[in-house]
C-alpha positions in Angstrom: -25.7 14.9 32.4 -22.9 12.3 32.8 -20.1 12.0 29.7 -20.4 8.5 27.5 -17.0 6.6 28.3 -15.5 5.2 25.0 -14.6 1.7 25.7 -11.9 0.2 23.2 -11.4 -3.6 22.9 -8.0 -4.6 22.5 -7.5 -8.7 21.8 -10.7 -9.2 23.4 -10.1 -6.9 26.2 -12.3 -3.6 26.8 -10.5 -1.2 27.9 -11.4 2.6 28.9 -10.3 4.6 26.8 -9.6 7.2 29.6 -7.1 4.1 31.3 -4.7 4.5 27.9 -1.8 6.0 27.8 -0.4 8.0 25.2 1.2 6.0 23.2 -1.8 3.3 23.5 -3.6 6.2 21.6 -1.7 7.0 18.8 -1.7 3.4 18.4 -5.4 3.3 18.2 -5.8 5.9 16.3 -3.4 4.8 13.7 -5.5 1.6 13.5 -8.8 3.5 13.5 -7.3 5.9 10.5 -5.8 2.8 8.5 -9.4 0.8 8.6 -10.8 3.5 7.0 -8.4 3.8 4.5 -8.9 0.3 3.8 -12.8 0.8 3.5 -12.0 4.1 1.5 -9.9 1.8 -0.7 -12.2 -1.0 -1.5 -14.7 1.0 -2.3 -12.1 2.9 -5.1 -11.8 -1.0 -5.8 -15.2 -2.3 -6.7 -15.6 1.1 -8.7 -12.1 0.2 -10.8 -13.3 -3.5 -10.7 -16.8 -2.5 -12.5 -14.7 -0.1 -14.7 -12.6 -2.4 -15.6 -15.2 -5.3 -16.5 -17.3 -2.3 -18.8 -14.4 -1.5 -20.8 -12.8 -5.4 -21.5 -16.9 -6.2 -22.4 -16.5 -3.2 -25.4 -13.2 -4.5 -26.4 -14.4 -7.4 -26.8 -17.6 -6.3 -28.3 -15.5 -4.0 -30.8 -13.0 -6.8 -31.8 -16.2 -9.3 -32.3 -17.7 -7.0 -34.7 -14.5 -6.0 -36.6 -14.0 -9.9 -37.1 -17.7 -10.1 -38.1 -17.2 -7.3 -40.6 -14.2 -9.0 -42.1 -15.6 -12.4 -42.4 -18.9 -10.4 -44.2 -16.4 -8.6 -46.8 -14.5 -11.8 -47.4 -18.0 -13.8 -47.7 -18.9 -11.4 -50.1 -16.1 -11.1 -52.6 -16.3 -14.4 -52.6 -19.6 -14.8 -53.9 -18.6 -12.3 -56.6 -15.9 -15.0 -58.2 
């Protein structure tokens, strides 16, 4: 059973990876490692973002309903002069 080469593409050139030297693959592998980071990170993102977006919709929410309850109380000792 023959061994799949990995075949990199560097600007728009495939490459074996076999044909790299050393440094070439740290370097590729440093890339490889930060795009996942990157994909790890916005992913952390969108779940912050949707975080995020429940708690300002219950402060606002909360801070309507405080303001309703003022303008109620005032509304009503109001109608008791």
């Amino acid at each position: 059973m023959s061994e799949i080469e990995n075949i990199v593409t560097i600007d728009g050139t495939e490459y074996k990876e076999s044909d790299l030297n050393k440094k070439q693959v740290y370097f590729m592998n440093q890339c490889k490692d930060l795009l996942n980071k990157k994909g790890r990170l916005e992913f952390e993102l969108d779940q912050i973002q949707a975080s995020l977006n429940v708690f300002q919709q219950a402060l606002i929410k909360e801070t309507k309903e405080q303001a309703d309850e003022i303008l109620n109380s005032e509304k009503s000792e109001g109608e008791k002069e």
